[in-house]
C-alpha positions in Angstrom: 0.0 0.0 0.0 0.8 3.8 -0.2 1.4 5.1 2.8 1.4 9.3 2.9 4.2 10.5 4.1 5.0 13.3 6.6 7.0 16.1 5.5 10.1 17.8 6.4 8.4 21.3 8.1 10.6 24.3 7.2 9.6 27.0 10.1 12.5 28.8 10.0 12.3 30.1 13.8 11.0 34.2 14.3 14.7 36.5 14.7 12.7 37.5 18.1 9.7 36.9 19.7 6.7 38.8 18.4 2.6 38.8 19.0 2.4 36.7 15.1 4.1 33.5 15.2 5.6 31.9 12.0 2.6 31.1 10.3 0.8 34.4 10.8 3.9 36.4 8.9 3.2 34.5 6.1 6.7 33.5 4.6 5.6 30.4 1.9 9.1 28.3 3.3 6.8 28.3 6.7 4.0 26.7 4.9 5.0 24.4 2.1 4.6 20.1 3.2 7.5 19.5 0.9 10.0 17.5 0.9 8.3 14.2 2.6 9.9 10.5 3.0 8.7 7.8 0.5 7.1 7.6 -2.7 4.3 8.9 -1.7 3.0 12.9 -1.9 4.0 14.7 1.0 0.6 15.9 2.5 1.4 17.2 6.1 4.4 18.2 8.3 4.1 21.8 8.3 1.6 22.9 11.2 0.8 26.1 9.1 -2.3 26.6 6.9 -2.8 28.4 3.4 -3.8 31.8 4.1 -7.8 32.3 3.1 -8.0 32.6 -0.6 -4.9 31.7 -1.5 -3.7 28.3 -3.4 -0.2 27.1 -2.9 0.9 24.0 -5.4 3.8 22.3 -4.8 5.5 19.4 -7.2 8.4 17.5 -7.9 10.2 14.1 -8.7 11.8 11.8 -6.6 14.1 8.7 -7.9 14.9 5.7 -5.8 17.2 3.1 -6.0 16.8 -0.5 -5.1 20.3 -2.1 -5.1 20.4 -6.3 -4.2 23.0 -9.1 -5.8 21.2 -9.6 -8.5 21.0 -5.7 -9.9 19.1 -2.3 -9.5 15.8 -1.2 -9.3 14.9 2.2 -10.1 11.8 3.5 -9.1 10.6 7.4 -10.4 7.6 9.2 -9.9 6.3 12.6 -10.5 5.1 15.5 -11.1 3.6 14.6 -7.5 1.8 17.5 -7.4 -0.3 18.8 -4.3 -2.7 21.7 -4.4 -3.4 23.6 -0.6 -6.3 26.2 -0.7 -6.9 28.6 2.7 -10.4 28.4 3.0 -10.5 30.1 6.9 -8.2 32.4 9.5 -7.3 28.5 10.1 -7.8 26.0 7.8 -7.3 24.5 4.4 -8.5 21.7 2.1 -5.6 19.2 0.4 -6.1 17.6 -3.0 -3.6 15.3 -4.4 -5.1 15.2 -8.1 -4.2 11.9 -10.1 -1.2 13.3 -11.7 1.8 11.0 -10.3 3.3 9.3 -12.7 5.5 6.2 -11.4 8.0 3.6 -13.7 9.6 0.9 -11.8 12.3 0.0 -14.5 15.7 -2.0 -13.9 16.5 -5.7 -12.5 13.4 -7.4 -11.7 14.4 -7.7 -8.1 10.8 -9.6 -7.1 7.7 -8.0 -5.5 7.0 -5.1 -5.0 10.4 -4.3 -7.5 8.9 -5.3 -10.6 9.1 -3.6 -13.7 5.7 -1.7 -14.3 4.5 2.0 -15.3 1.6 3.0 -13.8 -0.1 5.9 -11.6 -0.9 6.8 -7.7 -3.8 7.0 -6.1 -5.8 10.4 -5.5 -6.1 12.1 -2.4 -7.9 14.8 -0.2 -8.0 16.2 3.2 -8.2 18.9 5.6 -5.7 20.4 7.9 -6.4 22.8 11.2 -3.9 25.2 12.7 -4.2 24.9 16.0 -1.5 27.6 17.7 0.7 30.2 15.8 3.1 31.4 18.7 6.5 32.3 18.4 7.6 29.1 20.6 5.7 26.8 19.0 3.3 25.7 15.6 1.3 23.0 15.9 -1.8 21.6 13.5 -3.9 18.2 12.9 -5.2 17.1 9.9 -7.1 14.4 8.4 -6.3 12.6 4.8 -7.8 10.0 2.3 -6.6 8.3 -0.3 -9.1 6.5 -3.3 -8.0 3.6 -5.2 -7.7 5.7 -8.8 -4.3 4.6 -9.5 -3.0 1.2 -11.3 -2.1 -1.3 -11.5 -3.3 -2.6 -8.4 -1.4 -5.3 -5.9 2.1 -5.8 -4.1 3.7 -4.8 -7.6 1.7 -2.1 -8.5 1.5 1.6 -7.2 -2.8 1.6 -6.1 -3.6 0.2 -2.7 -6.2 -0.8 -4.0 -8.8 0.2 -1.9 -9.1 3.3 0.5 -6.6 4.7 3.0 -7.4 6.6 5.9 -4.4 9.4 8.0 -4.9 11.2 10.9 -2.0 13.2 11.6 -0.2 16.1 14.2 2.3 18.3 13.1 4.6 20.3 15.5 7.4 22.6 15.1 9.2 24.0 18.4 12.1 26.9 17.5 14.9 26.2 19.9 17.0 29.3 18.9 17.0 32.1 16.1 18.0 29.2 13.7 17.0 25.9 15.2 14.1 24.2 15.0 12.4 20.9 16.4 9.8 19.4 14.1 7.7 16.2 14.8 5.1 14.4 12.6 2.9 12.1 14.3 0.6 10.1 11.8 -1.7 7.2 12.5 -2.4 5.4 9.0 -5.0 2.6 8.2 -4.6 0.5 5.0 -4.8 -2.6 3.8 -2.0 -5.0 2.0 -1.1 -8.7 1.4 -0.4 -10.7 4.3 2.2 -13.4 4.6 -0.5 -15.4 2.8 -0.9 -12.9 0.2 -4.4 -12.6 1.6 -5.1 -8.5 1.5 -5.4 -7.7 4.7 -6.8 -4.4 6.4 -4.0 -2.9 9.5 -3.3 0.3 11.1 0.6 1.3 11.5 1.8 4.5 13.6 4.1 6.9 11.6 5.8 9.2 13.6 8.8 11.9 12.5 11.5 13.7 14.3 13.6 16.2 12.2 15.8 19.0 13.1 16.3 22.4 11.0 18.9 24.8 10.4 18.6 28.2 9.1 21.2 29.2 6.6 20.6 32.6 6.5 17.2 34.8 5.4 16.4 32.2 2.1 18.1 28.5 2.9 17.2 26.2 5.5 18.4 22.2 5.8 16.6 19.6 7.6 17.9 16.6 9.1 14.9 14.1 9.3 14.0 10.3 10.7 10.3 8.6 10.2 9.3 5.3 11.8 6.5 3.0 10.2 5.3 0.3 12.3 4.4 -2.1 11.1 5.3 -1.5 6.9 2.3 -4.0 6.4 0.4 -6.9 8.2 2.6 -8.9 10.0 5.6 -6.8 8.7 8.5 -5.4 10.8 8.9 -1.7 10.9 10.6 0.7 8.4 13.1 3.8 9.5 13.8 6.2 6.5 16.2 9.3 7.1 16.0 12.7 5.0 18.8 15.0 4.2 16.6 18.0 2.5 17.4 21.2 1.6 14.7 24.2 1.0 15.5 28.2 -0.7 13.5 31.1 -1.5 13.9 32.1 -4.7 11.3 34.5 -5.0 8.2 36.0 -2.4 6.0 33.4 -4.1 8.6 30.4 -5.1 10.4 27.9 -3.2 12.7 25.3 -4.2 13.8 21.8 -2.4 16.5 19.2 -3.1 16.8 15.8 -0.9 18.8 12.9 -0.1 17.1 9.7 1.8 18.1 6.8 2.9 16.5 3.7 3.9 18.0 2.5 7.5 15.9 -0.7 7.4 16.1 -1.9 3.0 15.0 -5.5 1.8 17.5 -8.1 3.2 20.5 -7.8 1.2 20.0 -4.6 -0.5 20.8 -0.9 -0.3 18.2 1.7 -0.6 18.3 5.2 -1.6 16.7 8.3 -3.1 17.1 11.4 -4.4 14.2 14.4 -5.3 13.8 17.8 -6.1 10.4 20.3 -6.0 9.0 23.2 -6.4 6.2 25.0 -4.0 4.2 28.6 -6.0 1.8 29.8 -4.1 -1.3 31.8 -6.3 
């Protein structure tokens, strides 16, 4: 199954303490989701919400490589794209359209790394701000995913059937540069068993990440998620993020990442690489 996947949240921390936290100045690198762990579209992390009437989409690629004995596996998807609109002082609605492309080329290394081209599943949600103060951002949201993609199955990139998040997104500033940030998402799904019997589970996703204000624009994040259990029956999964976020423009932000997969397929090396984009209308 596709599991969404928290995001690295770029709050770059307030120079000095003020009445309008993070969210309520407005800077687009304090709202954006991207970049998140996994194939999947990054639909929460940041705790702040889309000002009303605005739209922010964000988009990007990510390539992964599977690398066992017998070869490599490379996985790419995109344009992953993710579309935020500020529909209150505190809230917004999330649609992930049916726009992510994936191609699983390379050694056939066995399920789920077969060879196949295909497409995601779709997606909505909604997300609450819950506090905006200078020490601390925090929201909750909830998020579905419908079986629109294909092909379906272990191999494939649809789960299938429906998929349920309910998440909580924190970010504490430690310092003028320093941030704490903290996804915790409950996810229920359903995948093959050790039977192959599709079977319906609920795994716990939480985040911890760390960011680092380079100045005004830049900001990197050092990031670990945790997903327990990966599928019914399954062990758990640990995926680390190297990611890297700029302001190019008042209205444009640009990402770059590096992850690595702490717990890969026995005898096999896992990594990825993405880049995005975040415009907000």
């Amino acid at each position: 199954m596709v599991l969404p996947a928290p995001a690295a949240a770029y709050v770059t921390p307030a120079p000095s303490p003020s009445p309008a936290g993070p969210c309520a100045q407005g800077a687009l690198a304090s709202i954006v989701d991207r970049p998140g762990v996994g194939r999947a579209v990054a639909v929460n992390g940041s705790p702040c919400v889309v000002p009303r009437g605005r739209v922010v989409v964000e988009a990007g690629g990510r390539e992964q490589l599977t690398t066992a004995p017998d070869g490599t596996s490379r996985l790419v998807t995109a344009p992953d794209p993710l579309v935020r609109i500020g529909i209150g002082d505190r809230d917004e609605i999330v649609v992930s359209p049916t726009l992510i492309f994936s191609w699983r080329g390379g050694a056939n290394l066995g399920a789920p790394f077969v060879p196949a081209f295909g497409m995601q599943d779709a997606g909505f949600g909604f997300k609450r701000e819950l506090d905006d103060r200078p020490d601390m951002q925090d929201a909750i949201e909830a998020f579905v995913t419908v079986p629109t993609g294909f092909p379906r199955g272990p191999t494939g990139f649809s789960a299938g059937t429906t998929t349920e998040l309910v998440g909580y997104s924190i970010v504490i500033p430690l310092s003028a540069t320093v941030g704490l940030t903290s996804t915790q998402n409950v996810v229920r799904g359903s995948a093959p068993n050790a039977a192959g019997v599709t079977t319906a589970f609920t795994a716990y996703q939480p985040s911890l990440g760390v960011s680092y204000a380079l100045g005004a624009r830049a900001t990197v994040l050092v990031q670990d998620q945790i997903t327990t259990p990966l599928a019914p029956g399954a062990g758990t999964g640990n995926r680390a993020l190297l990611g890297f976020q700029e302001v190019v423009a008042p209205n444009i932000v640009v990402d770059a990442e590096y992850e690595l997969n702490a717990l890969p397929p026995a005898n096999a090396h896992q990594r990825a690489v993405g880049i995005g984009v975040a415009v907000r209308i």
